[in-house]
C-alpha positions in Angstrom: -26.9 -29.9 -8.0 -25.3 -33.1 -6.9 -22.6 -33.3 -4.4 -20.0 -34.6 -7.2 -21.2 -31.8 -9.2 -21.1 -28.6 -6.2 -17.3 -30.0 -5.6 -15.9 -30.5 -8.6 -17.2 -26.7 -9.0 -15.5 -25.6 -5.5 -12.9 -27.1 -6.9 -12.8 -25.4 -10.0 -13.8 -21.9 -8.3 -10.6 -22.5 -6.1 -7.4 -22.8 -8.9 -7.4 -19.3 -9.8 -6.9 -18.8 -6.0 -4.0 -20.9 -5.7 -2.8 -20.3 -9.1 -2.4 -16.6 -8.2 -0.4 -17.7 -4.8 2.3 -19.3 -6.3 5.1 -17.5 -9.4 3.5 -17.4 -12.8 7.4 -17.7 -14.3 10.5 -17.3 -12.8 12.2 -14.0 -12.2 15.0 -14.5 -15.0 11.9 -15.0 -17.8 10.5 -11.2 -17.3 11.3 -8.5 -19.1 14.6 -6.5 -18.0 12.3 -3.7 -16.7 10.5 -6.1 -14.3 14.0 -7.4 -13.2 16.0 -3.7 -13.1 13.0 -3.0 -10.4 13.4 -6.4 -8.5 17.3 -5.6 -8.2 17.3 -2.0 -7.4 14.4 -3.1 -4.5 16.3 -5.4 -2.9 19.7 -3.6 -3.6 17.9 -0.5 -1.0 15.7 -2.9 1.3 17.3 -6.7 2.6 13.9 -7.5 3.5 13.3 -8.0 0.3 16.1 -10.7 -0.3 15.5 -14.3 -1.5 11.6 -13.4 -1.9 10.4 -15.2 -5.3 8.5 -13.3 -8.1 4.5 -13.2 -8.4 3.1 -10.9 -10.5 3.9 -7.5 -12.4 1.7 -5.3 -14.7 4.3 -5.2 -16.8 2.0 -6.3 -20.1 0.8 -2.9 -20.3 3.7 -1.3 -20.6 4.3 0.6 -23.9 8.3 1.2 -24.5 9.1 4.8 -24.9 6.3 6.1 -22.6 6.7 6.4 -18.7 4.8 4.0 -17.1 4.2 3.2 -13.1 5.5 -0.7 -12.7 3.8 -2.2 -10.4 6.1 -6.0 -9.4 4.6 -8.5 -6.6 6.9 -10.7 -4.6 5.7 -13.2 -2.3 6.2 -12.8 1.2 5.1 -14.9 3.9 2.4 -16.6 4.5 -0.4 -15.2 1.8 1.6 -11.7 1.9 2.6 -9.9 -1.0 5.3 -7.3 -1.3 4.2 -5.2 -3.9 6.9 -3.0 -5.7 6.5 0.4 -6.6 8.4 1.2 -10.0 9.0 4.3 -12.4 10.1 3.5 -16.0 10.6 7.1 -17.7 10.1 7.9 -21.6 13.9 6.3 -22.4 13.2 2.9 -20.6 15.6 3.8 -17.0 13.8 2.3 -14.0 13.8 3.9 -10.6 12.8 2.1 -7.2 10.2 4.4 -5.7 9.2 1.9 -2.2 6.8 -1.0 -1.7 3.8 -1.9 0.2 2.5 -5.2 2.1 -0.4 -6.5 0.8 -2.6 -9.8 0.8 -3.3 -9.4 -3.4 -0.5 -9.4 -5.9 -1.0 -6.2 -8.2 -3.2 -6.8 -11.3 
């Protein structure tokens, strides 16, 4: 392989990387379930204030069957904050904690 050619592909290998480090979509764009669990997180825990949105697993989420939400906010540094959510069967969302971690959740 030529040089050009080995770093255009380090290159390439390296946007998912940074594309996963910085918000898909803003906060106000997610579903209300995504943004009930944001708000009820940082209503309990003022660490979690002004931190901007990453990542949720939110697309497999199936309305009108409980479902463990799972909501990355970006911390410092390459930190995540990854929020631990409960949606029951009639769509209510309860806080249930968060945990520091170097990956958004998938």
């Amino acid at each position: 392989m030529t040089r050009v050619a080995l770093v255009f592909a380090a290159a390439v290998a390296l946007v998912p990387l940074s594309q996963s480090a910085s918000a898909d979509e803003p906060l106000s764009s997610q579903p209300d379930t995504v943004q009930h669990c944001v708000s009820a997180a940082q209503a309990q825990d003022e660490t979690l204030q002004g931190l901007s949105y990453a990542h949720s697993n939110v697309v497999r989420y199936a309305t009108g069957h409980p479902y463990h939400l799972e909501v990355s906010l970006l911390g410092e540094g390459n930190g995540y904050y990854n929020l631990q959510c409960h949606i029951d069967a009639q769509g209510t969302v309860t806080y249930q904690g968060y945990k520091l971690g170097g990956q958004p959740v998938e």
